[in-house]
N, C-alpha and C positions, 0 to 999 in steps of 0.2 A: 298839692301833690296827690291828698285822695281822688281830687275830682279827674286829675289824669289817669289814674290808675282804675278807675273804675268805667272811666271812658274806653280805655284802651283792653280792659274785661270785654265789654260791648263789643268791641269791633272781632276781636277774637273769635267771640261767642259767635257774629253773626258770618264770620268766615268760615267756620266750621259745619254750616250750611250750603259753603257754596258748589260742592258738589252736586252736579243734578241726579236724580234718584235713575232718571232715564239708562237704559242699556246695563243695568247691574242687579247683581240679585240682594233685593236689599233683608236684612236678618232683622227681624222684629221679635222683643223678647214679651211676652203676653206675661204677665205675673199675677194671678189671684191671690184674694186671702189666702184661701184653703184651696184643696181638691177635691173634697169627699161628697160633696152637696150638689143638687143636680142643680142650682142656680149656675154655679162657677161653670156645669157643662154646658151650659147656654151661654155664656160668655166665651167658654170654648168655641163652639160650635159656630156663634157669630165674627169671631176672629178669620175662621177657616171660611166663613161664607164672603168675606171681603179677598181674604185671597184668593179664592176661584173668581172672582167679577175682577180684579187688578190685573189676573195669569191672563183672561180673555182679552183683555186691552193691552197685552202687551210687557206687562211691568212684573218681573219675577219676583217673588215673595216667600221668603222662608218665614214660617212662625215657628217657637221655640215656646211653649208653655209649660213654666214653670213656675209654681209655688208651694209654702207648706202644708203639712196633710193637716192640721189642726189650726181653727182661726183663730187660735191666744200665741201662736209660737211668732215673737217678732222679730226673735233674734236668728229664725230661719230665714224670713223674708226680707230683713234688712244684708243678712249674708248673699242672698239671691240677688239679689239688685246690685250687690257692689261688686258678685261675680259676673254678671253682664257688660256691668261697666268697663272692669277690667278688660274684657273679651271684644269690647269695643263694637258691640252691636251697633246699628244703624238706629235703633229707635227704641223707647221703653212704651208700653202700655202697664201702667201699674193702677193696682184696687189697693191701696197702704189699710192695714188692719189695725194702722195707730196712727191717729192724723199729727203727733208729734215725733213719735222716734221713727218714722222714717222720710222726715224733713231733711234731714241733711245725708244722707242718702241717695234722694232724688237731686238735691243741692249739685252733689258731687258728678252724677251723670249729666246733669247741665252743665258742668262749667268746664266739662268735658268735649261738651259738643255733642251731647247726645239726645235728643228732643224725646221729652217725657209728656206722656199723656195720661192724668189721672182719669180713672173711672171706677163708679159705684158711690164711692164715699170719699168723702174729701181729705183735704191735705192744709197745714196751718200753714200755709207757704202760697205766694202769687205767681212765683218762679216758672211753674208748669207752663209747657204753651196750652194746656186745655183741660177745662174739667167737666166730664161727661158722665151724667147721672140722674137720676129721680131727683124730684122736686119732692125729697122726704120730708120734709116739714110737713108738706101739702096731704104727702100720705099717712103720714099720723095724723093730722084732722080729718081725714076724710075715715081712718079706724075711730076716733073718736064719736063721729055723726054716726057712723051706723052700729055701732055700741046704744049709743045713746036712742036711737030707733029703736032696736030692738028692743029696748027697756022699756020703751016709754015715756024718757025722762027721768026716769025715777027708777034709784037701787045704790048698792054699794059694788063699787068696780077694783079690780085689781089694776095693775099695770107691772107687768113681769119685766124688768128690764134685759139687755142682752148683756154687754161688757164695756169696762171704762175705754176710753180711748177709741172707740169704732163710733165715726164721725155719723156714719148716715145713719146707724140705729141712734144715737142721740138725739140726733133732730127728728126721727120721726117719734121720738119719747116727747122729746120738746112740744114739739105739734098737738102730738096727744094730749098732752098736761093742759096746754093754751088753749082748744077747745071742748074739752071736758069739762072744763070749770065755766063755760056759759049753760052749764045745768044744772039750778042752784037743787034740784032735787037728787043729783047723784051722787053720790057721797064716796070720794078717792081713800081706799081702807089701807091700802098699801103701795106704795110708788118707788120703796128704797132698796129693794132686793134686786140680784144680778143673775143671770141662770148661767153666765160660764156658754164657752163656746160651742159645746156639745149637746147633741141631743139626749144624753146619758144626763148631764149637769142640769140640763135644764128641766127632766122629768124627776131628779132629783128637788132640783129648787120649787119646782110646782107643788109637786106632794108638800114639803113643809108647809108651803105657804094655805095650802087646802088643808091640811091639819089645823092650821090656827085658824083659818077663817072661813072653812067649807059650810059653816051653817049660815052664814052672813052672805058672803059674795054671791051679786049675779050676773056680774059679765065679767072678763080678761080680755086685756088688752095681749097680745104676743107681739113684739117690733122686728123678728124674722123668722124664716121657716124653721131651724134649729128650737128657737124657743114654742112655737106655736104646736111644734109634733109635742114636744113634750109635756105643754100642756095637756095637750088632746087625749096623750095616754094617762096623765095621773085622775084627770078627770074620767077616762072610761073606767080604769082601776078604782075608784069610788063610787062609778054607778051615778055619776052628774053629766055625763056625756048627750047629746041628743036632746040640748038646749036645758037643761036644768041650770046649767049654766052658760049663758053666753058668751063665746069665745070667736074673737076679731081676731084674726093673725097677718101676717104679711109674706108676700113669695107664694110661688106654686111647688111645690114638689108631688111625686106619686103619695106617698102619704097623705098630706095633706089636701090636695084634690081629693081624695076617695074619701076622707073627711068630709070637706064639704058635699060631696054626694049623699053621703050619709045622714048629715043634718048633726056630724058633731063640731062641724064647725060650721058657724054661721057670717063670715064675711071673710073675706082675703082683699087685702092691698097688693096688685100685682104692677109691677115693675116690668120693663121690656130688655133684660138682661143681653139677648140674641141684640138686638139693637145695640147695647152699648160696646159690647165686646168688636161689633162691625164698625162702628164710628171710630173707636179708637186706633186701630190699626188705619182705616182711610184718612184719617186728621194727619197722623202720623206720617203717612205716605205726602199728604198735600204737602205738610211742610217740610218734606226733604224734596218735593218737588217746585220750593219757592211761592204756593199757593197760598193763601190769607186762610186762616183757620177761624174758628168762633173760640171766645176765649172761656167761655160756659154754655155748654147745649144739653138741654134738658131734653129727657129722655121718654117721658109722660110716665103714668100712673092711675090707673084705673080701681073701682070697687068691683068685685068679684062674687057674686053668692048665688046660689041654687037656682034662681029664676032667672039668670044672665049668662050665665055660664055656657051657653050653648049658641049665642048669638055668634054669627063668622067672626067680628072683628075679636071678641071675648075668646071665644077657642081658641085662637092662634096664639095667645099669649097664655093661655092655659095648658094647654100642650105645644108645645114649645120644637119643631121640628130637629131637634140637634142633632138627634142620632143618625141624620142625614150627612150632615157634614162629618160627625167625630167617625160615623162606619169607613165614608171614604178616606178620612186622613188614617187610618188604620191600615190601607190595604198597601 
């Protein structure tokens, strides 16, 4: 009996696809973590850069971006998602800022008939048609390697974490931890503190942590832009700024670029955010257009620091064209 009932789930499921995307305006609901981070605006911005390339071929596109202003609030985002569903949009692109409490969630706009596209960080569920994101594992070893470069091998490192539940800062923690320890001369002083979603919290969390250990540490790991600004400032605020201590962060923001210009921050892991935000809405479209989608598309990841930063392929992902897109969708 279960095995009819789960058979007859399936066919449901894949009838509710069988409307072709062709000749309608189809409603895509974009959901970030947050709003306030100019990451999320590149994933803005990449969403709206797919709908202008879908409008010229043809295929109308409403996008609907909507998520909460804070990236600990889950019970705004899982609200968000299940008012979508209700609403019976055409398609979800969601970034889940908890890779378990908004499993059932996304669950529920599937069995809806409603094709979910995860993007940025993952999801403890296989349900999604696609998951589209940095290979953060890869970019926490690659902060690890040029931590460990700049050191020399040798010193005591921090590693600032971001929040429990946020899948792709864990693996790029994971990363970190897994190749930082093939340098039996750098010694891990602190790896269990959380800096909170904010850049308020996390220049918070920095300062304690440089109270206890400011005379010891020589590098910080940061696992995203929120933590790494705040780094950057408890460190200025102490006068270790400008490599006294060495600080690996990840993402680009204006902040943080003008950091790195500075020389108070010495490496960035940069992600292609504009990219994933475009993928997700196309995946989306392909498969309400009956098209075969990838069920994982990795989005690259780059090292970013003062002697590269200025190469074309590097710029582009360091200044991030969005305000092109978000200025037109404005008008």
């Amino acid at each position: 009996m279960k095995s009819l009932c789960k058979y007859l789930l399936c066919i449901a499921f894949a009838l509710s696809f069988s409307a072709s995307a062709a000749g309608k305006t189809l409603t895509i609901a974009v959901i970030p973590k947050g709003t306030s981070h100019e990451f999320w605006k590149s994933i803005h911005a990449g969403a709206l850069k797919a709908k202008q390339e879908l409008e010229e071929k043809g295929q109308r596109v409403n996008i609907i971006w909507k998520g909460p202003l804070r990236e600990d609030d889950r019970d705004q985002q899982i609200q968000v998602v299940e008012n979508f569903t209700g609403r019976r949009v055409d398609g979800i692109v969601l970034a889940p800022l908890d890779n378990q409490a908004l499993i059932a969630p996304t669950e529920t706009a599937l069995s809806a008939g409603i094709p979910v596209v995860i993007i940025d960080s993952g999801l403890k569920s296989d349900k999604p048609i696609s998951y589209i994101s940095t290979d953060n594992f890869k970019g926490g070893e690659l902060g690890a390697k040029q931590l460990a470069k700049l050191l020399n091998g040798r010193g005591n490192v921090i590693l600032l974490r971001y929040q429990v539940g946020s899948a792709s800062t864990e693996e790029r923690e994971a990363g970190f931890l897994n190749e930082i320890k093939k340098y039996p001369d750098i010694k891990l002083i602190s790896s269990d503190q959380y800096a909170g979603a904010t850049r308020d919290s996390a220049y918070q969390a920095a300062q304690n942590l440089l109270n206890r250990y400011g005379k010891e540490v020589n590098g910080i790991f940061a696992p995203c832009e929120p933590v790494a600004i705040g780094v950057m400032l408890a460190l200025k605020d102490l006068g270790k700024a400008g490599g006294a201590v060495q600080l690996v962060g990840f993402d680009t923001g204006t902040q943080s670029v003008e950091g790195l210009k500075r020389g108070d921050v010495q490496g960035l892991v940069v992600q292609n955010p504009m990219k994933m935000g475009y993928l997700g809405v196309m995946t989306i479209v392909k498969a309400l257009n009956k098209e075969k989608v990838e069920k994982r598309i990795d989005t690259g990841v780059v090292m970013v620091t003062r002697e590269n930063m200025e190469e074309p392929e590097i710029k582009e992902l360091v200044y991030p064209p969005f305000d092109k897109y978000l200025k037109n969708a404005a008008k």
